[in-house]
N, C-alpha and C positions, 0 to 999 in steps of 0.2 A: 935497666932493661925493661923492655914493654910486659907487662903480663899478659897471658894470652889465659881466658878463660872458656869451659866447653859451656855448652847448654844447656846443662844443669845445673854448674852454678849460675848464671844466668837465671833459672828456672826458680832457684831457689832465693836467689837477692833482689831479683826486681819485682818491680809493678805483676810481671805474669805468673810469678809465684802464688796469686790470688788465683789467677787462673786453674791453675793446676795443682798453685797449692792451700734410764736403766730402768729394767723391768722389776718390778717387783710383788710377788703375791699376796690376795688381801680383798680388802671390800673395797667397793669404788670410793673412790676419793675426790670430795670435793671442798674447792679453795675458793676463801673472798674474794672480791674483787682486785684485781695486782694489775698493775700496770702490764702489756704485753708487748716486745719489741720482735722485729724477725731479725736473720742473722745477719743484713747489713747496717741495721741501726736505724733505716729511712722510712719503718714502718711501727707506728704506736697506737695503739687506743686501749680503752680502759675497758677491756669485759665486767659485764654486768658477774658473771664468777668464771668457776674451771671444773670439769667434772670429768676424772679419770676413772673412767672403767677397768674394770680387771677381767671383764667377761662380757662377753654379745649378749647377755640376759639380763643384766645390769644396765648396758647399755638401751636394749631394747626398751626396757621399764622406762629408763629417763626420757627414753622420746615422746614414747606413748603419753607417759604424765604430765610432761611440760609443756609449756609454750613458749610463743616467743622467737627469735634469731636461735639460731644456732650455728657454728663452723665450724668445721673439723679442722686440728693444726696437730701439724707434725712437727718437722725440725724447723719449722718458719723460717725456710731454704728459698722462698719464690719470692723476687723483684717487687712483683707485682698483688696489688693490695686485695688477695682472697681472702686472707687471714681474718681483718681489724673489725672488731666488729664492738657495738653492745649491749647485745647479748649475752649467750656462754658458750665459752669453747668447750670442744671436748676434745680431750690429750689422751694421744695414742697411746703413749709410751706403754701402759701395761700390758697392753693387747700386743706382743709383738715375743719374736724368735722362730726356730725350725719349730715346725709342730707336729709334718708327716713329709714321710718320701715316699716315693715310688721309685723303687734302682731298676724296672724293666722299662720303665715310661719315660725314664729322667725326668719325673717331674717332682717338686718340692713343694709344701705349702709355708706360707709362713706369715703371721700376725703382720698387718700392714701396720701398725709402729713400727715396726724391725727397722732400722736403719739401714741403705746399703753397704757400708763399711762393715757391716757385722753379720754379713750375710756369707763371704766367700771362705770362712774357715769352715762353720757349722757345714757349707754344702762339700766342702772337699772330703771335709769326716765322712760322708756318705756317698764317696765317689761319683759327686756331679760336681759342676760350674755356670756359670751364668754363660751367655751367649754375647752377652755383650756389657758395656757398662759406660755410663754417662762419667765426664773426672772426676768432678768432686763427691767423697759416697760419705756425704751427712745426711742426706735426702732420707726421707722415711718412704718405705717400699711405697706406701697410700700417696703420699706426696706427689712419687717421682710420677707415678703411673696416672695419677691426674690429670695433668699437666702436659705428659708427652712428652717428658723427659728422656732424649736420644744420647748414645754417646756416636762414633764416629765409623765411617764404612759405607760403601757402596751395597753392601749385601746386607744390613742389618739396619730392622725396623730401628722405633723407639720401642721403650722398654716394656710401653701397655702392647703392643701386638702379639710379646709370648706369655705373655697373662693367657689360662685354659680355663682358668674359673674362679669366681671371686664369691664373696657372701657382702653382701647391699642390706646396713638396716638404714629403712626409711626416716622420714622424717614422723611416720604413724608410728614407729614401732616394730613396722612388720620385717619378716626378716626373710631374705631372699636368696636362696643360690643361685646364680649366673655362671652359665656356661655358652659354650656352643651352641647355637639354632635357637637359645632363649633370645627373647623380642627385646632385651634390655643389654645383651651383649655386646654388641658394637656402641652402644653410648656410656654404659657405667664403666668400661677400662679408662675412656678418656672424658672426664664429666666434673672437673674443676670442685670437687666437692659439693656439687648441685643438684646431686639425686640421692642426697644420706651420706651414710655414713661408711665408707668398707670396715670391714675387720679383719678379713684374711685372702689369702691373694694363693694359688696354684703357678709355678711358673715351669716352663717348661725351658729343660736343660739340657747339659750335653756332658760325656764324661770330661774329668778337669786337664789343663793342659797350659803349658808353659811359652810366654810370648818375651818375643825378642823385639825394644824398640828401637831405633834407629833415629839420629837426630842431626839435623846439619843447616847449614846458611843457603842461601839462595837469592840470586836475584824475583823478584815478585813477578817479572814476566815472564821470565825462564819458567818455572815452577805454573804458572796460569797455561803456558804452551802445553807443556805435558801432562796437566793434571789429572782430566780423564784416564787415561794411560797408566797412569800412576794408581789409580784410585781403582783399577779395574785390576791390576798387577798385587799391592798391598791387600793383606785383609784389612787395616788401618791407612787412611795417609790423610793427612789435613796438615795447612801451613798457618800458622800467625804471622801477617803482615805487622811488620813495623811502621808506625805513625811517621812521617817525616824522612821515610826513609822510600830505597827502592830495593830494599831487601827483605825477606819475610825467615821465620825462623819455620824448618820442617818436619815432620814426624810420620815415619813410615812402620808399623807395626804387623811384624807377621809371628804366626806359629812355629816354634822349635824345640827340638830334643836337644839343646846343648842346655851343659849345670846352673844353675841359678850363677848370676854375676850383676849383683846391683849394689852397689858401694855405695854407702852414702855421702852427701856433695862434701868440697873441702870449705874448712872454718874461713881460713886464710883467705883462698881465693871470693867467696862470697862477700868479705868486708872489700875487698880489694874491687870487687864491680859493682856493691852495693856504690862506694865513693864515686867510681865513674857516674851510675846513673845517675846519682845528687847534681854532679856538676852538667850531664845531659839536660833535667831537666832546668835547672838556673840558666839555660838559653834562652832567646826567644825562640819562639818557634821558626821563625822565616831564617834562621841563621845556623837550622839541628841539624840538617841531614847532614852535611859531611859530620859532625861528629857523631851521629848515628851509624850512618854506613861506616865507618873508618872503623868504631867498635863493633860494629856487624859480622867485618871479615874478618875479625880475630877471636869471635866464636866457635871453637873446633866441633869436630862430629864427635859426638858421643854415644855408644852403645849399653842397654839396659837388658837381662832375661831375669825371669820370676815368674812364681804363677801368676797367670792370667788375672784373679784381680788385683793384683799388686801392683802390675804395669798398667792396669786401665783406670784406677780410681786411685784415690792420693784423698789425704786430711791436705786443707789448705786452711791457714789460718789466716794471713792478711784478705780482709774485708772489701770487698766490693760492690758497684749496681750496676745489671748488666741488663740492655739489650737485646733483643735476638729476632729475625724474622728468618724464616726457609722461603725462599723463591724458588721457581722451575728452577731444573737445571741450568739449560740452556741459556738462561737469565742471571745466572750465578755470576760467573767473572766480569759479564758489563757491569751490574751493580756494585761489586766490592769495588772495580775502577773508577765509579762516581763517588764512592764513598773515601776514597783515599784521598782522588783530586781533591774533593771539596773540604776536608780537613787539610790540605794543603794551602790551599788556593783562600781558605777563611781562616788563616793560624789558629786553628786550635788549638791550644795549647797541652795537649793529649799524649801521655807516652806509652800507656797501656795498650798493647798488643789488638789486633783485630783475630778472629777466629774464622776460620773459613772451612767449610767440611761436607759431606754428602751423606745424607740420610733416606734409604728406602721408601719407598711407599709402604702404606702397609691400608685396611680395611677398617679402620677405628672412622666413629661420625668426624672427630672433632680435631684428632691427631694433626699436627704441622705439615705431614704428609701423605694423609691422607689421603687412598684417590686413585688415580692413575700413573700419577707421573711419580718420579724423585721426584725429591729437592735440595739444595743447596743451603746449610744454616750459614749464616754471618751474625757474629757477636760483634757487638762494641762495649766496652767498658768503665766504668769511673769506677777510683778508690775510692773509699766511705768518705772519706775525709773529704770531698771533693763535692760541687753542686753537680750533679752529674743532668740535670734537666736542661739548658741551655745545649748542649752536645746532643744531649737526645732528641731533643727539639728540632734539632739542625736537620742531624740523618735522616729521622724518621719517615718525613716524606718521601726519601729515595725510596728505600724500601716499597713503600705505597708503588710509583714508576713503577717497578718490575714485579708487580702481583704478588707480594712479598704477604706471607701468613704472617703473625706473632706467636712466638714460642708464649705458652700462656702462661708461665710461670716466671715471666722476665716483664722487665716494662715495657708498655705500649698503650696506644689513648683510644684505642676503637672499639666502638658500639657496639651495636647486634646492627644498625642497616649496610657499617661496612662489610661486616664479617658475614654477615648474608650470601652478600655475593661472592666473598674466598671462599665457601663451605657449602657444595653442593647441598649438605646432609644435613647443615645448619637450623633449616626450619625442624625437620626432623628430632633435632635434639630436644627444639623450645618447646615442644610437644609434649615428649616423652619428663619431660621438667616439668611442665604445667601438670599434665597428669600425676605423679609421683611425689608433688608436693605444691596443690595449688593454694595455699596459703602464703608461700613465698619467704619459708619458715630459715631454707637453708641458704638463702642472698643476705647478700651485704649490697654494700654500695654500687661496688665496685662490678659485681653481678650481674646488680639491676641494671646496669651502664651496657654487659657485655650482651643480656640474653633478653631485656626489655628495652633496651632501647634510651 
């Protein structure tokens, strides 16, 4: 007899399993030179040392008195090479947890080390919850909020737009509260770690509350038809297109008052479709999709409730390098269309999931959506284990076609003359960067590539 498996074991046996699936008090702490990897492995360089603060006044000292590079690194969560520097890093980790709430404001502050995963118990204790949340929650608060790090929704920014006020130490020294109507607000929420340093982050919440996900097969144009629809309907809805195939797997998440019901996946059935996918990928590509689709429709729909961040973020432990650009909306589903053909039509050899999703606008300089319009994020993916630059190579220019931003924490090759012209606000930034550190103390490479050109 055939086994039939849902989408969670799916979720939890395959390739998209990646997808989805400590502080201590004291004096600052500082370490020789060590070798420094991020967390897919495809980023190394040797810091000149490491210097862990326990406090913004310690920190402040070391900027003032040093020279030289500097980076700030968190969970070294981003694709792309912010981190690698040789210089010194400075490690968040001590600077991080709840530190204040506010229960009439719903708002929270909390050390930008904090991790996202370690955020939604401390804020439930004090009867709030996040508003939203990107999947995977290793990301350190300062990280995600850099970056522009979104999770999924038509009505809900990325995670820097309920940022209410942060504390900015410079590359002098000095140390700054930002807020509202400060002239540094709209660029230090999203600012790649290139105006200092954060240390603590106010975010603004909502009381906590219990989400119901929903998971099921679809053909890719069925689901393209009604997505708007869909996505205007759902507080959550976004679909992973399958490589090779004309199915996509989908996820609709809304708010409910029924009991927590999230089981976790079976032993059995996960070896049982881990096997299948082995034998999926030993195809060539030009010979997958019926065995792709054929195991597509024997995907069942499966249902998940929990609190709110327990259905939004997940630990994933299989490693990945991913991708990402947000285009207009209305540019959305032509681009994912060119991007399927053309892994089609070029055998790629690809079986990791495409991500497709809708992200707000929101008023940050630098943000993926920032601006006027939505936009549309598309992921593409490689396992670690995998040379994932030739595929990226490939896509990338589609993206470019349909005015496609880069998620700046994922891989992508553009300068400051292209990003110019994506980023009304863009000169704007290089400004307020020149001003705030014109020694060029907080770039790297990678930087000077995005904001010099």
């Amino acid at each position: 007899m055939t086994p039939r498996w849902s989408r969670r074991d799916f979720l939890a046996s395959s390739a998209l399993a990646a997808l989805f699936a400590a502080s201590h008090p004291g004096a600052a702490a500082r370490s020789p030179s060590l070798p420094w990897r991020n967390w897919s492995g495809a980023l190394v360089c040797q810091p000149q040392g490491r210097f862990s603060p326990s406090s913004e006044a310690e920190l402040a000292k070391f900027l003032a008195a040093s020279s030289g590079p500097v980076r700030p690194v968190g969970a070294g969560h981003s694709f792309s090479p912010l981190v690698p520097t040789d210089g010194h890093l400075v490690v968040l980790d001590r600077l991080s947890g709840l530190l204040s709430h506010d229960p009439a404001a719903l708002q929270a502050t909390f050390g930008a080390g904090t991790r996202l995963g370690d955020i939604g118990a401390p804020l439930e204790a004090v009867g709030q919850a996040m508003l939203n949340l990107p999947d995977i929650d290793r990301q350190t608060l300062a990280g995600a909020t850099a970056t522009a790090t979104h999770g999924t929704g038509i009505g809900f920014t990325c995670l820097s737009a309920y940022v209410q006020q942060l504390r900015l130490v410079t590359p002098r020294g000095e140390v700054l509260d930002i807020g509202p109507g400060h002239e540094l607000f709209d660029a230090a929420r999203v600012s790649l770690g290139a105006l200092g340093v954060v240390t603590r982050m106010t975010l603004q919440n909502r009381t906590p509350y219990r989400l119901k996900a929903r998971n099921w097969v679809a053909p890719i144009e069925e689901v393209l038809e009604h997505f708007d629809a869909q996505a205007a309907a759902h507080r959550h809805f976004e679909m992973f297109p399958l490589t090779h195939s004309d199915y996509a797997l989908t996820l609709a998440i809304d708010e409910t008052d029924e009991s927590v019901n999230n089981p976790p996946a079976s032993p059995e059935e996960e070896a049982a479709f881990g096997e299948a996918m082995a034998y999926w990928a030993s195809v060539p590509p030009r010979e997958r999709q019926p065995l792709v689709d054929g195991l597509a429709q024997q995907i069942e729909p499966t249902e998940a409730i929990d609190t709110s961040y327990k259905i939004l973020s997940n630990v994933r432990n299989g490693r990945f390098n991913e991708m990402e650009y947000a285009v207009p909306l209305d540019a959305g589903a032509a681009c994912l269309r060119e991007i399927l053909q053309t892994i089609k039509a070029k055998e790629v050899d690809v079986v990791f999931p495409l991500e497709y999703r809708y992200v707000k606008r929101d008023d940050t300089l630098l943000s993926m959506s920032s601006g006027h319009e939505d936009h549309a994020a598309i992921s593409i993916h490689r396992m670690a284990s995998e040379d994932y630059r030739p595929y990226f190579d490939l896509i990338e220019p589609i993206f470019w076609k349909y005015g496609g931003r880069p998620h700046w924490g994922k891989v992508h090759s553009l300068g400051a003359k292209e990003l110019a012209k994506l980023y009304p606000r863009f000169k704007e930034f290089q400004e307020i960067r020149e001003a705030l550190d014109p020694k060029g103390r907080m770039l790297n490479a990678h930087l000077r590539k995005v904001f010099l050109g």
